[in-house]
Each structure stands twice: as C-alpha cells, then as structure tokens.
N, C-alpha and C positions, 0 to 999 in steps of 0.2 A: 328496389329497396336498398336502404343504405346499407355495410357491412359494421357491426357493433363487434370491439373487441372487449373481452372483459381483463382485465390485469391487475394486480397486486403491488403493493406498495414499490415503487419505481427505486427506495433506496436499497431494495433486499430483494427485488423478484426478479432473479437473471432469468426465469425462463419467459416471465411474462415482456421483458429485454428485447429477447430478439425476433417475435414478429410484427411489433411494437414499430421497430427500428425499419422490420423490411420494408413495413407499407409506409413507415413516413420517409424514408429513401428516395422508394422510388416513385413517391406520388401518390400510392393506392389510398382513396377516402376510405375515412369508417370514421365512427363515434367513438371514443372512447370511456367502458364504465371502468369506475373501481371501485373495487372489494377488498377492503384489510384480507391479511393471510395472517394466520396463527393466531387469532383474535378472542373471538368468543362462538359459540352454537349459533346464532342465529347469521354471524356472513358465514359460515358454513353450508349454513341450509341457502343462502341466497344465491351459493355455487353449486348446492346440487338442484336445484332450481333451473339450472342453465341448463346442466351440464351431468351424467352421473360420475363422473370421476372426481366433480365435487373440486377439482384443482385450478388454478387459472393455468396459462392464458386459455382464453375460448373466445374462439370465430363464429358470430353469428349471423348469417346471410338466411334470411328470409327462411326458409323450414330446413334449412341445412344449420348444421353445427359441429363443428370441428373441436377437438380439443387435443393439445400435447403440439408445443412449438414446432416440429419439425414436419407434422401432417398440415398444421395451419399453412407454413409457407408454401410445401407441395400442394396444395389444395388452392392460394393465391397464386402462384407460378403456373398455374392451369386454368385459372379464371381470368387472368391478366397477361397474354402474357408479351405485350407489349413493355409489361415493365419491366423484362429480362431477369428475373430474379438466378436464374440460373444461366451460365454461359453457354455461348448458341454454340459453338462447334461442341460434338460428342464427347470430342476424348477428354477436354477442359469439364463440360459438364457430369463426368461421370469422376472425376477427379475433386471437382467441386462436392459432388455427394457423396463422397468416399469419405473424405476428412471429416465434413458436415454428421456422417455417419458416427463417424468415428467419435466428436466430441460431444453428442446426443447421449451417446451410451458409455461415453469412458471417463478416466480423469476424474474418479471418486475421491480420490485422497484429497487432490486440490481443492475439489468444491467443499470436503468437512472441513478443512484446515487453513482456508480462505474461500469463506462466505463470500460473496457479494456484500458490501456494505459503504456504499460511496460517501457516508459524512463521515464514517471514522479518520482519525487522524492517520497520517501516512507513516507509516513504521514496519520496521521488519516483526516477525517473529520467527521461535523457533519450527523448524517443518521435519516432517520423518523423510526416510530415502525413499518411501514412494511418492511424497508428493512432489520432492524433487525432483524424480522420475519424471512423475506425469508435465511439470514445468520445463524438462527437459524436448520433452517430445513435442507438448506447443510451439516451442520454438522453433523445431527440427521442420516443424510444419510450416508456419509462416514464412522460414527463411527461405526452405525451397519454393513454396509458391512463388514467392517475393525475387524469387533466380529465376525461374521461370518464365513468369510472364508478368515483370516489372515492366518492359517496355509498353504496354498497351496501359498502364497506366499504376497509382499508388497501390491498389488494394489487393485481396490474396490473388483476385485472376481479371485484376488492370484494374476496370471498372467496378463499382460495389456492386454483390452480389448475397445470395443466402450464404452463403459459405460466414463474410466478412459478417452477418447477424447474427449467425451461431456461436462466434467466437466474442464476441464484443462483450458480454461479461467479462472473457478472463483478462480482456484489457484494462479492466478497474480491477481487476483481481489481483494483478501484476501493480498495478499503480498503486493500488490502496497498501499492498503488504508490500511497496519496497523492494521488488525482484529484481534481482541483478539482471540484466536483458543484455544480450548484443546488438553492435549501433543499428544491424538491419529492422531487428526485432523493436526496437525503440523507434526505428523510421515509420514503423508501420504503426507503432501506438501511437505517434503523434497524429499520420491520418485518418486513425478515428476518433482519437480526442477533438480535433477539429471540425468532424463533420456536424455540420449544422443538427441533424437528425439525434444523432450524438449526444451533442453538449445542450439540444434542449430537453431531455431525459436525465442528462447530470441536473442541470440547474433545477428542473422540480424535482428532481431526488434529494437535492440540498434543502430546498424547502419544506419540504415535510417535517413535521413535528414528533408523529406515532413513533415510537420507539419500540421494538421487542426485546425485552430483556437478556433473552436467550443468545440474542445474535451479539448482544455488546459485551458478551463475555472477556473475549479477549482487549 
C-alpha cells in the first residue's frame, strides 16, 4: 500500500515543508492530500479524522499513522532506508539529529516574527534581540556544517539529508524577510532554492489563491 501524506497549505505550512521535501528528495512515493489549516470546523474534523492531534503533516502507511514532522522522517528513515535520509557514519548522524533536534523544538521568536509566507513580498522588517538571536544561531549552524563537511558535497552534511528538510523553512524565512546572511550562509540558500524538490513546493505555493488573513498582517 502506497504512503499518503496529509499537508496544509504549501504557502504557510513549514512543518507540513519538510517531510514533504524528504520524501520527494530522495524518491520516497506517497500521494499527497490537502487540507486548508486555520480554515473552518469541518477540515479540522477531516484532520482529526486522520490523526488525533488534529494537525498536519500526517503519514499514512496502511494501519500505521504518524504525526509531527520529525517522527514522520524517523519513521521514513527506517522504512526506507536506502534513501539515506540520515548520514551513515555515527558521529555525522547524531550531529545531524542534534541540530534537526534543536530546530524541531527551538527558534520561537523567529517562527512568530517570521512566518513562513512564500508570496509575500521580499522586505525586511522590524525583529526583537531574540529573534535575532535565534537568526544568529541558524547561521552559527549552517556555517559550521557547511566547514565541515562542504567537501562531500552543497548541503548541511554533503549530500541532502533530514537535517537540510528541517531547516528549509527558514530558508524562505531568511528569503521572504530580507536577512542580512553571510556569503556561506547565502551559498547554502541558493542550494536549496535550486533544488528541484524545493522550487516545485515554491512554485505551488505561488500558486495558491487561499489567503489567511492572520498570517498577512505584516
């Protein structure tokens, strides 16, 4: 049986983003449904239908169901794992899931104060010192991987991995609001703005019409 993802509007749902991204990377099939997020009662109920956390993204593989982007990839990374979602040597791979950890659960200020919102126009705004913080520390992290193990290839650990789909929101994050970046840090936005996987996620996110009023404040 095939794997069916459920995801939320492609131009606002960074978490429905990045396993979206794993499995069209590295090849993993599924179907993909969608479900408006922050809509009305009834796609609410069609996500607690799925799923009881009622949120997207959700993995659906025949009487399994996953929910919450960072157990979906752990859960493909162990189903598949020809597609190397994680780096094979140890100490890369626990390094990979450190960071991966890290921006699962960190980097609140940035996510309130730069939404995901890939049609908005490209502008700065004004940000507090923590989100700056948290913009500082993205970068602290890309740049090291990027020293690291730049020779095996573009992305945080050579070749794309979960790591490079957990961050790949705050690359339209950084893009959409204008963030002053360093040239490594802008090296590494370009190759995920490039990757096919990537730019066919922007381009239906440009497409979409649904608008949330809430998110277009700024």
């Amino acid at each position: 049986m095939s794997l069916t993802l459920y995801i939320g509007n492609k131009n606002y749902s960074s978490w429905s983003f990045r396993p979206w991204l794993a499995m069209k990377a590295t090849n993993i099939p599924f179907e993909e449904v969608f479900i408006p997020i922050y809509t009305d009662a009834k796609d609410k109920q069609r996500l607690l239908d799925v799923s009881p956390a009622g949120k997207v993204p959700i993995l659906v593989d025949g009487e399994v169901t996953v929910w919450d982007s960072i157990a979906i990839i752990e859960y493909l990374a162990e189903k598949f794992p020809q597609a190397r979602l994680w780096p094979q040597d140890s100490a890369l791979r626990a390094h990979a899931r450190a960071i991966s950890a890290e921006m699962h659960g960190g980097f609140g200020s940035l996510r309130r104060e730069c939404g995901m919102n890939i049609h908005r126009p490209i502008r700065a705004k004004a940000l507090s010192e923590e989100a700056r913080e948290n913009i500082a520390r993205v970068q602290e992290i890309w740049t090291d991987c990027c020293k690291r193990y730049g020779e095996a290839g573009p992305f945080l650990f050579g070749t794309f991995s979960a790591a490079d789909a957990m961050y790949a929101p705050v690359v339209h994050r950084f893009r959409t609001y204008d963030i002053e970046v360093t040239p490594p840090v802008r090296a590494y936005m370009d190759t995920m703005l490039v990757h096919p996987a990537f730019a066919q996620w922007t381009a239906e996110a440009l497409a979409e019409t649904l608008m949330i009023e809430r998110f277009e404040a700024d």
